[in-house]
N, C-alpha and C positions, 0 to 999 in steps of 0.2 A: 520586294514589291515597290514597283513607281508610279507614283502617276502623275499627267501633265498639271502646269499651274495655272489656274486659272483665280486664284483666291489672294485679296491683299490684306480683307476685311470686310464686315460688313457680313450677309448670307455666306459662312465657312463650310466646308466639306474637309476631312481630313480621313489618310487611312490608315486605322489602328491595328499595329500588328500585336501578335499575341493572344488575339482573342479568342479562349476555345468553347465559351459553356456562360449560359442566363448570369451567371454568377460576375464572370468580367465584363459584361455588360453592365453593371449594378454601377461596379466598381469604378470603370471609366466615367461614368454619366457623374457618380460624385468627383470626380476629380476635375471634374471640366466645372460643374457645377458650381464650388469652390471657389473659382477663379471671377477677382472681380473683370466687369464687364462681358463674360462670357452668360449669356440666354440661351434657354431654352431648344437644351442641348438631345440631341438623337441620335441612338443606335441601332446601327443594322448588322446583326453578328454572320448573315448568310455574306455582306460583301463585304462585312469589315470595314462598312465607314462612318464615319461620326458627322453628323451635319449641327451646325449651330450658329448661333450670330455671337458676333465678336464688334462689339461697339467704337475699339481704336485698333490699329494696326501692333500696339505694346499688350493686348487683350489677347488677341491672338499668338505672339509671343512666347504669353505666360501660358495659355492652354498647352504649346506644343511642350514647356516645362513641366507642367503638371503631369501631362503624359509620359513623359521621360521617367520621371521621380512616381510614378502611379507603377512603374514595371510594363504600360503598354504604350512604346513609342511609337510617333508618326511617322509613317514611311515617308522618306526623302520625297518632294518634287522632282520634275525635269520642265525646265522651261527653256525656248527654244529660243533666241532673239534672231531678229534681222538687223544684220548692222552694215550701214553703210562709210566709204570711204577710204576703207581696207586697199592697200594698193601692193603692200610686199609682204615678207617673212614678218619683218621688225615690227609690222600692226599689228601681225595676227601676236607675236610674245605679249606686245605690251596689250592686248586686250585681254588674253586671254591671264596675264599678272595680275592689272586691274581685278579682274573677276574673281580670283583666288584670293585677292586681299578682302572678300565682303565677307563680314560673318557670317558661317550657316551653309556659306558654298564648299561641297566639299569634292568634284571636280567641274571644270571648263574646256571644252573643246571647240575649239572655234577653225573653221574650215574658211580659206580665202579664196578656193573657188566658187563655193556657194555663196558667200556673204552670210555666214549663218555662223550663231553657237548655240553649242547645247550645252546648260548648266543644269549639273545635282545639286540641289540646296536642300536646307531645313524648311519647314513649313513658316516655321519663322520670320524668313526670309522672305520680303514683299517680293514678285518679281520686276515690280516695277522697280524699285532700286537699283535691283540687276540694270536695267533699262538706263536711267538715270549714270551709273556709277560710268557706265561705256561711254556714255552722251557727253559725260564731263573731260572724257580724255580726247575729244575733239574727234569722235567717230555717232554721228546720230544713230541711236537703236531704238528699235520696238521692240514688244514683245508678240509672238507671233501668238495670238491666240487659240486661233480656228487650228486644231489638229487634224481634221477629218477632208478641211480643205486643205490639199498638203503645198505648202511653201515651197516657193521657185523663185528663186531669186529672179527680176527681170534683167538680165544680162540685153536681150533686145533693146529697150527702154535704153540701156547703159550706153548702149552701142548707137543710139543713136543721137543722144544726144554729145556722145565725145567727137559722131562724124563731124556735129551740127560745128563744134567746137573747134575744131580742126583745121577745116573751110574756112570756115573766118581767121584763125589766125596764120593761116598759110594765103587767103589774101592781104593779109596786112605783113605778112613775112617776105613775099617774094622782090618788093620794092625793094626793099633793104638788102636783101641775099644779091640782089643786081649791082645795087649801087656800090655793096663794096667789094664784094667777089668777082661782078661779072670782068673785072678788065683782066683777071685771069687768062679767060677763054678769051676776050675781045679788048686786046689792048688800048683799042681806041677809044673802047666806050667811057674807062676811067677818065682821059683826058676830056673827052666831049661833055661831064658830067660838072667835071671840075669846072672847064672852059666856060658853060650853059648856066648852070644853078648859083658856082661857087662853093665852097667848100663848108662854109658854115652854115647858108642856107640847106646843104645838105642832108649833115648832119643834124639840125631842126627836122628837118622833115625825119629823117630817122626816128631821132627821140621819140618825135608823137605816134607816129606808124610802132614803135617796138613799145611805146609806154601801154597806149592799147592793147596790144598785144597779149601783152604781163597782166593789165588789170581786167581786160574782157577773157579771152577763154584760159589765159594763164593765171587765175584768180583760184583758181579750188589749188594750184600749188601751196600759194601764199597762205592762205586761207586755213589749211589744215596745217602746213610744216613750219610755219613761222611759230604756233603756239607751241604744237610739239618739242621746237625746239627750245621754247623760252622758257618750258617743263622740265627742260634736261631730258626729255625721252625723244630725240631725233629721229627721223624716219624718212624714209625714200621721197617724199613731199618737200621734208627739210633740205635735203638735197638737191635738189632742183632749185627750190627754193634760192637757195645759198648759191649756186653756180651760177643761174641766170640773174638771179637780182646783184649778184656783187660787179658783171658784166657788164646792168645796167646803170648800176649808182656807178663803176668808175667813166662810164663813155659821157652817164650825164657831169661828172665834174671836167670833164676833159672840153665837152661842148659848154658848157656856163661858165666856169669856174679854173680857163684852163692856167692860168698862174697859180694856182697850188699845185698844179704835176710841174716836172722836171721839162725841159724842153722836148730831150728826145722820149720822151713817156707820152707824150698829148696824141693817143690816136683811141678811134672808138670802138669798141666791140658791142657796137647794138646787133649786127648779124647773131652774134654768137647767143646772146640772150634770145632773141624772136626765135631764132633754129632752133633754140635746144630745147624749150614750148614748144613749138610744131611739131616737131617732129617725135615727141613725149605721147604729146596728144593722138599722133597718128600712131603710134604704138598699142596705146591703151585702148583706142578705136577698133584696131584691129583683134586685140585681145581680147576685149568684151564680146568681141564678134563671135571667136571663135569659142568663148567660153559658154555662149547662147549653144553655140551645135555642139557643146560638151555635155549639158543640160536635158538635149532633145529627146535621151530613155523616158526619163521619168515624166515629161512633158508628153512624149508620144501613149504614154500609161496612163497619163490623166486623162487625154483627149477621148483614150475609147469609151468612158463611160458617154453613153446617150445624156442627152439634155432632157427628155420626157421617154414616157409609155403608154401602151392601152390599156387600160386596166378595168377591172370589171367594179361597177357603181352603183348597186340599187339595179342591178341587172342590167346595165347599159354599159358600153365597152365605149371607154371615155380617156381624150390625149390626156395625162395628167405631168407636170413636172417629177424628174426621178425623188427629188426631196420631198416629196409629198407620201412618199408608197412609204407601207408597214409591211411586219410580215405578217404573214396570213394574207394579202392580198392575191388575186386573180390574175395573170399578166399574160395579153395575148403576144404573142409573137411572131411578127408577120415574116413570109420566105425573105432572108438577104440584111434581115436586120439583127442588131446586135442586142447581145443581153444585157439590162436593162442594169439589174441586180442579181445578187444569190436567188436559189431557188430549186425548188421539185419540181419535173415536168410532171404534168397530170393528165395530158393529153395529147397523141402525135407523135409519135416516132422519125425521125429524122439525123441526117449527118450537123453535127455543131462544127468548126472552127476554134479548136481550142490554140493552135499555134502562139498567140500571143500569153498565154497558160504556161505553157508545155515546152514550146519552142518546136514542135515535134508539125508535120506539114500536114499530114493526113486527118484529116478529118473523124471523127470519135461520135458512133453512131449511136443515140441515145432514144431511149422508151422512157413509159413512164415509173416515176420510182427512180429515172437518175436524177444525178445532182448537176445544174448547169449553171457557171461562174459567169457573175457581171464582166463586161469587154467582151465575150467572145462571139462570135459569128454564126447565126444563124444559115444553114442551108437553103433549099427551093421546097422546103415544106412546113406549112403553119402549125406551130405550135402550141401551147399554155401550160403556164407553170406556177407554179405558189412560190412568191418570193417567204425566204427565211433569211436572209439579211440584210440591213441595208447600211447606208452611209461607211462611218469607219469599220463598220464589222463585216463588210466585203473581203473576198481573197483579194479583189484586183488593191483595194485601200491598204491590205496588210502590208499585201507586195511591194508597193510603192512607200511605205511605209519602212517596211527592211532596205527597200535600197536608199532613203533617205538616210536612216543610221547609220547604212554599213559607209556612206560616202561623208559623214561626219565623223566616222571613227580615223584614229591618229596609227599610222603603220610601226614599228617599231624601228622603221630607219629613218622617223621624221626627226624624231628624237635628235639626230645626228646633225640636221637640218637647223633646228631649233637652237640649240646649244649652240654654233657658228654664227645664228643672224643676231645673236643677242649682244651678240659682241662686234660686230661686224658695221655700223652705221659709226660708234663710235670712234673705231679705226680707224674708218674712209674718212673722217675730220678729222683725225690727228694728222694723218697720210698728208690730206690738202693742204694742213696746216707748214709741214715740216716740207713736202714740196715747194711749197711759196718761200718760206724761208730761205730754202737750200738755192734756188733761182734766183731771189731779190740778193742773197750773198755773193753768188757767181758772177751772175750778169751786171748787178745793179739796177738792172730791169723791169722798174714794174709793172710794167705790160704782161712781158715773157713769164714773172711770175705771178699774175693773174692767172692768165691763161692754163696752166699748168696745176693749178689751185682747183681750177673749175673745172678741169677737164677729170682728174681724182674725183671731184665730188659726183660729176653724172655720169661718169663710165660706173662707177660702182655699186647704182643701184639695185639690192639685192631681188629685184621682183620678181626673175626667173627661177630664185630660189624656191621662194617661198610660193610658186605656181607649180614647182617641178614636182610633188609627190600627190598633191589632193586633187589636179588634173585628172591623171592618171585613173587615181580612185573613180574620179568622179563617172570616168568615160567606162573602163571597163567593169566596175558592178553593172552601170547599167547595160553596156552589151549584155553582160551574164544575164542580167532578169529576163532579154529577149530571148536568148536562148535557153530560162527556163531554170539557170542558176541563179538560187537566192542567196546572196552574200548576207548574212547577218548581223556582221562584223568586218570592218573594212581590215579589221589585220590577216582576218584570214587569209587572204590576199596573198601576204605575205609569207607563213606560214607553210599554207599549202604547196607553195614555191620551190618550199625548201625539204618539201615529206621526203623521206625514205621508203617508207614501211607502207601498204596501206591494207587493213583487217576487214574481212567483213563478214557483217554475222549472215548466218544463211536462208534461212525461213522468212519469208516476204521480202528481202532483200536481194538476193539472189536466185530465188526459188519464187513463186507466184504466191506463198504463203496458203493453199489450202489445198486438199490433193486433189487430183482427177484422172481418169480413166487412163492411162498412157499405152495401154497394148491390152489385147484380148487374144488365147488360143482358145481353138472350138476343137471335140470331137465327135462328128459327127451334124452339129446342128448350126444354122445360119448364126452369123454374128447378131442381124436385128432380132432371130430368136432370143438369142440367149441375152440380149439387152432387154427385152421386152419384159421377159420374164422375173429376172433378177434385178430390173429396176423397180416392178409391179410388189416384189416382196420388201423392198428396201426402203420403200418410198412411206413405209410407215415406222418407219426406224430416224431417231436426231442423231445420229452416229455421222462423223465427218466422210467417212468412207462408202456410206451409204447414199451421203447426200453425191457425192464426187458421181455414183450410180448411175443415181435418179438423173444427173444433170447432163452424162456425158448421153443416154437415151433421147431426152431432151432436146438438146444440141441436135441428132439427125431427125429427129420431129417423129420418133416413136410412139404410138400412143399407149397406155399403161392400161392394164387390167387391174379388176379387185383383189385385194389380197385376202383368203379369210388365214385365224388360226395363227397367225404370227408372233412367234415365241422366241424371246432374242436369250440367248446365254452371255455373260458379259468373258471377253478374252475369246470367245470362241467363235459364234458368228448368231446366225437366226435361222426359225425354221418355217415353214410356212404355206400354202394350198392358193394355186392362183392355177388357174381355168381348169383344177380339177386335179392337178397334179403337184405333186410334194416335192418341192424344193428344202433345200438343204447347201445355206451359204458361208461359208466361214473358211479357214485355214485349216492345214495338212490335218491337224490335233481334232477338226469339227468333223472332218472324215471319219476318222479311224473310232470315233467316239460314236459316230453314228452307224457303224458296220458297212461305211461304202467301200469295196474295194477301187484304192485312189486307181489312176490310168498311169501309166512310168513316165509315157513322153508330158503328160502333163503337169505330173509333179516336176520334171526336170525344168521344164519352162520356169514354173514358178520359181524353184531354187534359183537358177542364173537369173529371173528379177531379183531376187531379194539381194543376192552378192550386188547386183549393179544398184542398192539402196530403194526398192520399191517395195511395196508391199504385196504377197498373191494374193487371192480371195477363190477359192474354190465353188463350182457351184454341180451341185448333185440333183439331179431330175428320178423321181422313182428309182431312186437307188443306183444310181448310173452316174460315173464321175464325167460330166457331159463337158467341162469347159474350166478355163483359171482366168483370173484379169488382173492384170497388171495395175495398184494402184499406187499413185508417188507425188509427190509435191513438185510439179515440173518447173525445169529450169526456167528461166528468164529469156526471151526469145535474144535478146543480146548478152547475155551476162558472160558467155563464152568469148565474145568479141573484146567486150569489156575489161575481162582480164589478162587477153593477147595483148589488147594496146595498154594497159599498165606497164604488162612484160616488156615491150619494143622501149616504152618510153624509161625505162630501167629503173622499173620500182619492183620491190620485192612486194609479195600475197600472202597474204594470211585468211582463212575462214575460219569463223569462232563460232561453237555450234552448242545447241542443250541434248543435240539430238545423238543417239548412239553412233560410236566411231565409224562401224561398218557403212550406214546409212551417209555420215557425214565426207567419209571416206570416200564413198561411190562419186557423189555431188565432184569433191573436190577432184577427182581425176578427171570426170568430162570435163569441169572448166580447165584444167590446167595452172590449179593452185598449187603454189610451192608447198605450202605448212597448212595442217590441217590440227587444229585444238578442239575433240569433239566431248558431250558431253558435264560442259562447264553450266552453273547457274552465274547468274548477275555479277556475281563477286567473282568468279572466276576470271569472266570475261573483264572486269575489272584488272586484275591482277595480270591477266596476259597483258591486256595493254601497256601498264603499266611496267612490263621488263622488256616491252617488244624497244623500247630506247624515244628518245624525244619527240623528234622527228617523226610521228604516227598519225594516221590520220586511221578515222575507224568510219564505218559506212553499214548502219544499220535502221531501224523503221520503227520497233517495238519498245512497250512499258519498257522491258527487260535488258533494252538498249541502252535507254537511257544514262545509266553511271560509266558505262565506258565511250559513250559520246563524249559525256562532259570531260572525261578525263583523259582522252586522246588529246594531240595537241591542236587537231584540227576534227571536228566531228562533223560528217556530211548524214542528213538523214533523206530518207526516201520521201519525198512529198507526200505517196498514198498512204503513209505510216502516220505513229498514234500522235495528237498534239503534243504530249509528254516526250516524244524521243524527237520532235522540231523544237520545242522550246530547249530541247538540252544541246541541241548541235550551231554549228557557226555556219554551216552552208546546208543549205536546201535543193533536193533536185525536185521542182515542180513536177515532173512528168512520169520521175517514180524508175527511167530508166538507167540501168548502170552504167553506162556508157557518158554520164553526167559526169562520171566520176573522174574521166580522162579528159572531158572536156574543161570541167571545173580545174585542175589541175596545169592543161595547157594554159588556159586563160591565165591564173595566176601567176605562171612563168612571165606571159606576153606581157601582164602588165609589170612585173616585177623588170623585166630587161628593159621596156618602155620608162620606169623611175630611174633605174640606172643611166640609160644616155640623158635624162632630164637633167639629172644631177649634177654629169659630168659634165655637160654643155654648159650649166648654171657654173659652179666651180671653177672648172675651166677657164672658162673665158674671163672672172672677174681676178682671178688669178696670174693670168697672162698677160691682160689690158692694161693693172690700175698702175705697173712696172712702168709700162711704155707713157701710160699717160703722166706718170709723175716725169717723165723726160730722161729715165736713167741710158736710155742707147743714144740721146743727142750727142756726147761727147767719143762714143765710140762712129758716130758717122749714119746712126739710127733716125729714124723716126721720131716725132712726138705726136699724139694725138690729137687734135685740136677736138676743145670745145662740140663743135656740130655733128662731128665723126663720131666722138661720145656717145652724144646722145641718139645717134642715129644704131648705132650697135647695141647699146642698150636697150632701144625700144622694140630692136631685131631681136635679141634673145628671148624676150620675152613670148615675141610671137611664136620665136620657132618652138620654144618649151608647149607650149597652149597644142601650134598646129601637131607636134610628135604624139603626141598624147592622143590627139584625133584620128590617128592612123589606127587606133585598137577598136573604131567601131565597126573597122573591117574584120574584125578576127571570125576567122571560120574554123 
């Protein structure tokens, strides 16, 4: 059990596991009691939590000890920060170091396309320290308190102020890119510049044009990677840092000071310093940009909640804000408007808009007695409903909720990610280091080996790294929520990617979970006869197959007669006198027992139901075998389709069943299941899983679900299914239909091949580049990178990481 932080000191709440009976309530209450500074202390054994005041933050401390050493410890926290400043891979190691170094934390996950980490701590553990400890390694954090408001990193805000950034330093860049590039393109213009200003007047004007530069929008460089580096913990900041500042301290010794350089040394690279800023800045601009439309699920999720409702007041139907409504409140619902909150309709029948639910288009025709989910769309008929949940205990907050975690959870090929960038900054500095070296020996040149220094250090920043996997996550969980898959777990992801095998149980899963009427033969009498009649007897019976009757009569809008007399045998069927005549319902055994002689074409009917897994129900009028009905647990309007496209997609089937073989047997030859395991309890199904090999993914709804979700390697449960078999699975199908299951599985592909070229692109190219830029093909007749080309590639991989990743909120 977890729960968010919201406690540092002062009014405590904590949640005590263990506690079963009055007696560990005693128990706990002295143990906290004990503890100096801890007051007036309270338990509650129904939620298992402890509330008290803790006078210092070391009070608090010792209660969570006490508890420890009492035999009833505090369940961990999860507190969530926003940290800003995060720019590559190497931020997200060393914040996410930092954070493993606090006592009490016992893990950290920190995600660099969110701006966000989640930490498990002790209760021990302020989380403002959490706060403090990031803030000190030159990354500012909060603690995001508000859980219910849920956290969105502003990437817009980001984006806009890096344009704001940009612009300015790409006015103050372009002066300079002219004055010593442009006679390139326009040989004249060098001489005209020379001939006009002078050479030193020139480069003055440079200096102050590229000094601003560096100190106005190229200031968060210095600012974060100067300290980083004076730490020993270097970072893509530092890098920049270090290439354009060493650009500009040599251009400035060169223009002040030039009798400390060598004759043929005195030339300036202020271009190269303003470029490699600009053009940084217009990277990250872009990046933010695209990292906002990576964002826009969970942003579009938020949005459908309404801002107010109607709601009923001392008998007046009054606008009120959604944060104001309880449950138990009155909520009108006008035609075209969205729901408000959870809730009963209680009034009005109409089509809702669950799409954003479900992912599913058709609209879901609801009376009263359904349940209608905050976000979703009202039809052209006025409603009212009694809200029963509100704020965080909404579906839409849970949903938006799951896909927060599942896009802060860590894939297990980041791992691989990780382990490279932690080593990978330090490198790029030895690299620069041993390139400058290797030039100033060659050439004599310290220009050439400037240049060659700087250009290692900003072609190699790792950012497209460390964007290349939590991208990805980030875009396709959220496609999946719109389409109704709930990722609960970002490795799932991954996982499911990789399934072989996939099981599933059959009853509400594959099958509608209750029986109903599937076929009826008559001899002799109309079908709404023998409906009217045999539902009129049934309709006083709790038997499942009675009720399947009553409902399928229902359903053609039969109306029922009294029953008198109705005397039910258990195994056998019931008997009973409706409009004067003796009915006699049950199987072959309630015939022959009752002296009916059965009809042969009828019993035969029934028999080929039972082989194809349904159940007969006989029904006898005065002694007369007048009819049979076919009753069965029908299949899933797609669950056929569902296990074609498994087959196409080349995954082997499995059905796992409690229900007798024959029965289970039937099921699995309509859909086209390879293996059928019928007749297993919880542990069986357990144990199938468990030899079906790793690679398994299992897809079930029920309590009885439950241990082999969790123990599949990937567990999908049915949305309509029990809380108990969603809280045990990694993916959720909102809409309950199987065909989730092919969907969920392509998606994870999409995004799994989507991390792959991220990776490759990232890898790749810092692999390919830092060679060229350390200058090793100049002697064969090659290339060297200069400086601005750096950083111009650089700031392009990062976009193109960001925009690939964006391509999966097309997945259809």
């Amino acid at each position: 059990m977890t729960q968010h932080s919201n406690i540092d000191q002062g009014d405590a709440q904590l949640a005590v596991t263990g506690m079963s009976c009055a007696s560990c309530v005693g128990r706990v209450e002295k143990a906290l009691q004990a503890v100096p500074g801890v007051s007036a202390p309270r338990l509650n054994l129904a939620t298992g939590q402890a509330h008290f005041h803790a006078a210092t933050p070391q009070a608090l401390a010792e209660a969570v000890t006490a508890l420890d050493k009492a035999g009833y410890p505090a369940a961990p926290l999860e507190t969530r920060l926003g940290i800003e400043g995060m720019t590559c891979a190497s931020c997200v190691g060393r914040v996410e170091k930092a954070l493993a170094a606090v006592p009490g934390v016992s893990s950290a996950s920190v995600n660099l396309a969110t701006g966000s980490a989640h930490v498990t701590h002790s209760p021990a553990t302020p989380a403002g320290l959490l706060a403090q400890t990031v803030t000190a390694k030159g990354y500012p954090t909060h603690v995001v308190a508000d859980h219910s408001a849920h956290h969105m990193h502003d990437h817009g805000g980001d984006a806009a102020t890096l344009r704001r950034n940009f612009l300015i330093a790409l006015a103050l860049t372009l002066p300079v890119f002219l004055a010593e590039m442009g006679g390139h393109a326009l040989p004249g213009l060098h001489h005209w510049l020379h001939g006009t200003i002078g050479q030193t007047r020139l480069w003055l004007i440079e200096f102050v044009l590229t000094t601003a530069a560096l100190a106005g929008p190229g200031r968060m460089f210095f600012r974060i990677g100067i300290p980083a580096l004076l730490r020993g913990a270097p970072e893509m900041n530092s890098l920049v840092a270090l290439g354009a500042g060493a650009a500009w301290l040599y251009s400035t010794v060169a223009t002040f000071l030039p009798d400390l350089l060598p004759e043929n040394a005195r030339h300036v690279y202020f271009e190269a310093a303003a470029v490699i800023v600009t053009l940084i800045l217009m990277g990250r601009w872009l990046e933010a940009r695209a990292k906002g439309q990576a964002g826009a699920a969970i942003r579009r999720l938020v949005e459908l909640s309404p801002d107010s409702a109607l709601v009923e007041r001392n008998g007046n139907a009054v606008e009120l804000p959604i944060d104001q409504l309880k449950p138990g409140d009155i909520v009108h619902l006008r035609p075209g408007e969205r729901v408000a909150v959870d809730g009963i309709l209680t009034a009005g029948s109409g089509a809702i808009d669950e799409s954003m639910l479900t992912g599913e288009p058709v609209p879901v025709v609801k009376s009263p007695g359904d349940a209608v989910t905050g976000g979703t769309v009202n039809g052209n008929v006025a409603l009212t409903y009694r809200v029963t949940a509100t704020g965080a205990d909404t579906v839409l907050s849970r949903i938006i909720r799951l896909v927060e975690e599942a896009q802060a959870t860590k894939l297990p090929v980041q791992a691989v990610v990780d382990r490279v960038t932690a080593i990978f900054v330090p490198v790029v500095i030895a690299l620069a280091v041993l390139a400058f070296a290797g030039w100033l020996i060659a050439t004599g040149s310290l220009g050439d080996a400037l240049v060659a220094a700087i250009s290692v250090l900003i072609i190699a920043c790792p950012c497209a790294m460390g964007l290349a996997v939590p991208v990805s996550i980030m875009v396709g969980t959220g496609r999946g929520a719109e389409l109704g898959l709930l990722f609960r777990r970002g490795d799932a992801l991954q996982h499911l990617a990789e399934a072989e095998v996939v099981g599933f149980d059959k009853t509400g899963t594959l099958t509608q979970g209750r029986p109903a009427l599937t076929d009826l033969a008559t001899n002799g009498l109309e079908r709404a006869e023998v409906l009217r009649l045999a539902a009129s007897a049934e309709a006083r019976s709790e038997h499942p197959l009675a009720a399947a009757i009553v409902a399928a009569a229902q359903a053609e809008g039969i109306a029922l007669s009294e029953a008198q007399g109705v005397s039910a045998s258990v195994g056998r069927g019931l008997t009973a006198h409706v409009e004067g005549r003796a009915l006699l319902i049950g199987n072959a055994d309630a015939l022959a027992e009752g002296g009916v002689s059965a009809d042969a074409d009828l019993l035969e009917r029934g028999q080929g139901w039972a082989k194809d897994g349904a159940t007969p129900v006989h029904l006898a009028i005065d002694g007369q075998h007048v009819a049979v009905m076919a009753l069965a647990d029908p299949i899933r309007p797609d669950a056929q389709e569902a296990v074609a496209e498994l087959r196409r997609m080349g995954l082997r089937t499995v059905m796992l069943s409690g229900d007798v073989q024959a029965t289970a047997e039937a099921v699995g030859a309509k859909l086209g299941i390879g293996q059928v395991i019928a007749g297993v309890l919880p542990e069986g199904k357990l144990r199938a899983i468990r030899e079906m090999g790793k690679d398994t993914v299992f897809v079930g709804d029920g309590i009885n679900d439950a241990p082999a979700l969790a123990a599949a390697r990937t567990g999908i449960a049915i949305g309509t299914g029990t809380d108990v078999a969603i809280e045990s699975a990694e993916v959720v199908l909102a809409s309950g239909d199987p065909l989730g299951v092919s969907r969920a599985i392509r998606l994870s592909r999409a995004v799994m091949r989507n991390i792959r070229q991220n990776l490759f692109w990232a890898f790749a190219y810092n692999v390919a580049l830092i060679p060229v830029a350390m200058g090793v093909l100049v002697p064969f007749g090659g290339p060297q990178l200069s400086p601005m080309l750096g950083a111009g590639a650089m700031a392009l991989s990062s976009v193109f990481v960001v925009t690939n990743a964006l391509r999966l909120r097309g997945f259809k």
